[in-house]
MARMAR-514544 format. One record per residue (C-alpha): residue number from 1; residue in one letter; chain; x, y, z. Coordinates in Angstrom, 1 decimal, padded with zeros to 4 digits. Layout:
- NUM/A/A/X/Y/Z
...
This chain:
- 1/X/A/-023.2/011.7/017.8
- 2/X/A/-025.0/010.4/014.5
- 3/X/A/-026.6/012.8/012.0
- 4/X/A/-028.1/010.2/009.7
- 5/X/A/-028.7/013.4/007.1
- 6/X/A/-025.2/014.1/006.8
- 7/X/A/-023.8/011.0/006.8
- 8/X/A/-024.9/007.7/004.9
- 9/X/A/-027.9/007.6/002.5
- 10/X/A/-027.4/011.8/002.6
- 11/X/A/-029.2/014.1/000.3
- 12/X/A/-027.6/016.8/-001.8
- 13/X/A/-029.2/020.3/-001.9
- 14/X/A/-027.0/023.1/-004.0
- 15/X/A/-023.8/020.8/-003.3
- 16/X/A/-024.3/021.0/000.6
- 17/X/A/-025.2/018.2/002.7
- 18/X/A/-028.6/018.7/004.9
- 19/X/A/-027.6/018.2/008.6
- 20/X/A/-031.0/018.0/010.9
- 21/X/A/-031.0/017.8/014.8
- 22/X/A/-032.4/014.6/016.0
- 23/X/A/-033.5/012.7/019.1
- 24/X/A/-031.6/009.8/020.5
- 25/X/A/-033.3/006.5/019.8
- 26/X/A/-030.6/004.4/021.4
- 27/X/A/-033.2/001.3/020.8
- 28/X/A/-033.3/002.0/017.4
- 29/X/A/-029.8/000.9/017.2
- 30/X/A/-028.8/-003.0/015.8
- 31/X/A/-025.7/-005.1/015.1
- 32/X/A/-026.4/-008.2/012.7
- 33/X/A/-024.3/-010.1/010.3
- 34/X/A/-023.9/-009.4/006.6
- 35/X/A/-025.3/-011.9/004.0
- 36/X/A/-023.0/-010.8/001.7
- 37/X/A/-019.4/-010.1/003.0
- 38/X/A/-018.0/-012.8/005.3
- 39/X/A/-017.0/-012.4/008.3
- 40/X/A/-018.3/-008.7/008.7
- 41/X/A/-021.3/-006.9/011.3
- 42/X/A/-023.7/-004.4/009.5
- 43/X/A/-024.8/-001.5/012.1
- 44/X/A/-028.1/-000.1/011.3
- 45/X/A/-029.6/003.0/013.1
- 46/X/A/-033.3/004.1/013.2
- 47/X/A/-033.3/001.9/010.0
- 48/X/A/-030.3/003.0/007.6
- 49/X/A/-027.2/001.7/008.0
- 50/X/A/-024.6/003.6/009.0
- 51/X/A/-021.8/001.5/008.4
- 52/X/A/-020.3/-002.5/008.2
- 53/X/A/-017.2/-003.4/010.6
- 54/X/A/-015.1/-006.6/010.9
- 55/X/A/-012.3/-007.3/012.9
- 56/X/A/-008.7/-009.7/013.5
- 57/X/A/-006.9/-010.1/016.5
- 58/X/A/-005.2/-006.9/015.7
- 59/X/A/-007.9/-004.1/014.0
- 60/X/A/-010.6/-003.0/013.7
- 61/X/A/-011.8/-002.2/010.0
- 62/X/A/-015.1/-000.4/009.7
- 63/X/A/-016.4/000.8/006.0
- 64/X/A/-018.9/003.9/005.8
- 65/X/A/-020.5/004.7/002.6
- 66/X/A/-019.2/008.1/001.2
- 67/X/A/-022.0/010.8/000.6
- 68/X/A/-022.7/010.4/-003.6
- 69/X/A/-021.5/013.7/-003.7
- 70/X/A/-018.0/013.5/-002.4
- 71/X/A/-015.1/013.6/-005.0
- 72/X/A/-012.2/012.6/-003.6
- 73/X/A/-010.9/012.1/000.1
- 74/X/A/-009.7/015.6/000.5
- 75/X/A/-013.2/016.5/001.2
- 76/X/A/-013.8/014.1/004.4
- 77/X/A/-012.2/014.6/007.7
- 78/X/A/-011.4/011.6/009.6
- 79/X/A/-009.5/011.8/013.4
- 80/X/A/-009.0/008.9/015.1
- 81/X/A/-008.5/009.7/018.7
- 82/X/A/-006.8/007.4/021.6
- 83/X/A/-010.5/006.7/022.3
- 84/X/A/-012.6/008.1/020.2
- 85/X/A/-013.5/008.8/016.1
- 86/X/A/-014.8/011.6/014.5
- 87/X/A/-015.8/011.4/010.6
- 88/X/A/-017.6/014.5/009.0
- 89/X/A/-017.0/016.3/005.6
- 90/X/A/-014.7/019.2/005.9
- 91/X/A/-016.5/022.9/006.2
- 92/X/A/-019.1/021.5/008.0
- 93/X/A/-019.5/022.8/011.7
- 94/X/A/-020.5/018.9/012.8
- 95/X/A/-019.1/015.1/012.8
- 96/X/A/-022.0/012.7/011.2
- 97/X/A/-019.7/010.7/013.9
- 98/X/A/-018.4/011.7/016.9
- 99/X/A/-018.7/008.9/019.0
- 100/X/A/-016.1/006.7/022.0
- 101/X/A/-014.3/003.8/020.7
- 102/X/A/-015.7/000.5/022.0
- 103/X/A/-011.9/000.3/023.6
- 104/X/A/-008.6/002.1/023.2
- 105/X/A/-006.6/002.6/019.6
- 106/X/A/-003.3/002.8/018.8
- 107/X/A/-003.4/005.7/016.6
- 108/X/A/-000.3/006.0/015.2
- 109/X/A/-000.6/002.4/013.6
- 110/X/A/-004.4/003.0/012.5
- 111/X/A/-005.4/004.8/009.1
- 112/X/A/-008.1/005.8/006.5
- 113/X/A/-008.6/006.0/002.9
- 114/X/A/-011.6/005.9/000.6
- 115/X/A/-012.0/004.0/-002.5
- 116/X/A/-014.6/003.2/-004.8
- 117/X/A/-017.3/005.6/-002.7
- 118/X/A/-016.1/003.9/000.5
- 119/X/A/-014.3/005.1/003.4
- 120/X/A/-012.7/002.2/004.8
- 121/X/A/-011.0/003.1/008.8
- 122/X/A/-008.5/000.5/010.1
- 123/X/A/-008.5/001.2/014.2
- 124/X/A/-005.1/-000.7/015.9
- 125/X/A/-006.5/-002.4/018.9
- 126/X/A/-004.1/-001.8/021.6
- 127/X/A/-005.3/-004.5/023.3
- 128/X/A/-004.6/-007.7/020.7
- 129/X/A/-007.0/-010.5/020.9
- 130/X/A/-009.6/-008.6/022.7
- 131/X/A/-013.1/-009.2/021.4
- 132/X/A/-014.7/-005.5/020.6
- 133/X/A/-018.9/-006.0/020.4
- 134/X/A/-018.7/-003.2/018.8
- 135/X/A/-017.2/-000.4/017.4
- 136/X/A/-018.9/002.7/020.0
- 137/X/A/-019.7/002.9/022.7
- 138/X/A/-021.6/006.1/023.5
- 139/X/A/-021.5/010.1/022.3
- 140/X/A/-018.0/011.6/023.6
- 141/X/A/-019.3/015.1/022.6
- 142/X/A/-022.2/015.2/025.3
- 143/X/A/-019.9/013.1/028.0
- 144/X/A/-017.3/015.5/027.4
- 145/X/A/-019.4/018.7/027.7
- 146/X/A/-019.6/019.4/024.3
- 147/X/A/-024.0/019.2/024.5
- 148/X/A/-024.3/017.7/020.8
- 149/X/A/-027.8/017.5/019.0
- 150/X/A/-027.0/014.4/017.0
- 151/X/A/-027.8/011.2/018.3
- 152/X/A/-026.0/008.6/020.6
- 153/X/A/-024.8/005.5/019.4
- 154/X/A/-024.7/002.6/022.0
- 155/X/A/-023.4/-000.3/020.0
- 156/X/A/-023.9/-003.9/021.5
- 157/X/A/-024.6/-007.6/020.5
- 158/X/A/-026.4/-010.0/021.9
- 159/X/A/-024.7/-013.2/023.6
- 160/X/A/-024.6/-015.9/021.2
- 161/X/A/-023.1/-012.7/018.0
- 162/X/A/-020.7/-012.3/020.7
- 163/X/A/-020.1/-015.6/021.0
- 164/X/A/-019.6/-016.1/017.2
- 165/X/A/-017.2/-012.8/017.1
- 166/X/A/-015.0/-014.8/019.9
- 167/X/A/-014.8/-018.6/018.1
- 168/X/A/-013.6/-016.6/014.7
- 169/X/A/-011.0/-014.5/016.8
- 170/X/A/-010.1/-017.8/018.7
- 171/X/A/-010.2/-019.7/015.1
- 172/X/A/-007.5/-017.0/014.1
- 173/X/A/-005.3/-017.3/016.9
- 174/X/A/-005.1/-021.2/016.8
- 175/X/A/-004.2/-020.9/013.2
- 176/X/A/-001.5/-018.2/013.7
- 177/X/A/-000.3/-020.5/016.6
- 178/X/A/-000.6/-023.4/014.9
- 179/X/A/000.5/-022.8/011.3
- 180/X/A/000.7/-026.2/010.4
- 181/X/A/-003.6/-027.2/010.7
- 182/X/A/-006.5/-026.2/009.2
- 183/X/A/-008.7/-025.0/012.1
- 184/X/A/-011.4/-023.7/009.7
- 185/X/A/-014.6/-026.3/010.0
- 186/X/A/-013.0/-026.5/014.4
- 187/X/A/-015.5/-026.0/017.3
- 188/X/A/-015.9/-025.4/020.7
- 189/X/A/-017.5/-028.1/023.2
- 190/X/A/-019.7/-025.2/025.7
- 191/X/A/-018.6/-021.4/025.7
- 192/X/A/-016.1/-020.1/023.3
- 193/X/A/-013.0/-018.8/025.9
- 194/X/A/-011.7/-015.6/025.5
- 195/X/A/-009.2/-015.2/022.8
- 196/X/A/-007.4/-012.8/024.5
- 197/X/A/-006.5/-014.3/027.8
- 198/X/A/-007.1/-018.4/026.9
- 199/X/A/-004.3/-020.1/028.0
- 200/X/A/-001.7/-017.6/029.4
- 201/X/A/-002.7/-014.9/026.9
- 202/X/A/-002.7/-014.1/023.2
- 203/X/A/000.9/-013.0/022.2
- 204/X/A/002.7/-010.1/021.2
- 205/X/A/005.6/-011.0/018.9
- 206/X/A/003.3/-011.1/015.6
């Protein structure tokens, strides 16, 4: 679940953080690219942004503007699950995320800090190479029974962002394969392949 109030662009009242029921709006939910950081997605929902994510043939990184009233990261609570993450502030009885990974995490080489008002989360993909079109994929508290009142976050791109998310991944791949040219300005004649299985698969031993 989201709860907008809690989370990003969150309001202070008497040092606690307001934290409203809401309504899904899966359609108010959008992935497009950032005009100012490279390389990155911004995911805006019901018109805020909730947070910016990028990704390698390895991880994951998504950054999530701390509430202004946070001090330090002892206050936030961050659990990265096999398949699922969870941010909230701690002593509050709800996750302003709570919410399926878009695929499974290797959570003892992922991790968390914030810095500078930022929470930055690096998810391991277990699956390297694999082109994630998002970071979530739907509420894990209602799918697992847990009947949460936030809202759901459905993340998806169209074809041709997708497309774009797979020629950078394939970009990085040639490169690491390949250390020897400069694939930077290289592209693909027809349908970018998937960067994960093209030719005999993406390896391993990196």
């Amino acid at each position: 679940a989201v709860n907008r109030d809690q989370g990003v662009g969150a309001t202070a009242h008497n040092n606690a953080v307001s934290v409203d029921a809401a309504t899904p709006l899966l359609s108010q939910g959008s992935t497009k690219k950032s005009t100012v950081n490279d390389g990155r997605y911004i995911f805006e929902y019901g018109g805020q942004k909730i947070y910016e994510w990028e990704q390698s043939l390895e991880e994951v990184t998504i950054y999530i503007d701390a509430p202004p009233q946070v001090p330090s990261a002892a206050y936030i609570v961050v659990n990265i699950l096999p398949t699922r993450l969870q941010v909230g502030l701690k002593d509050h009885d709800r996750f302003f995320i709570d919410e399926f990974t878009f695929d499974k995490v290797k959570t003892n080489e992922s991790s968390w800090f914030l810095d500078d008002g930022v929470i930055t989360i690096i998810l391991s993909k277990c699956f390297r190479g694999q082109t994630w079109e998002g970071v979530l994929r739907g509420n894990a508290s209602e799918q697992q029974g847990g009947g949460s009142s936030g809202e759901t976050i459905n993340e998806t791109v169209d074809p041709l962002t997708k497309q774009e998310m797979q020629r950078t991944l394939m970009l990085e791949r040639f490169q690491e394969e390949n250390p020897g040219f400069d694939f930077r300005d290289a592209t693909f004649n027809g349908e970018v392949p998937d960067p994960r299985t093209f030719m005999g698969g993406v390896g391993y031993d990196h």
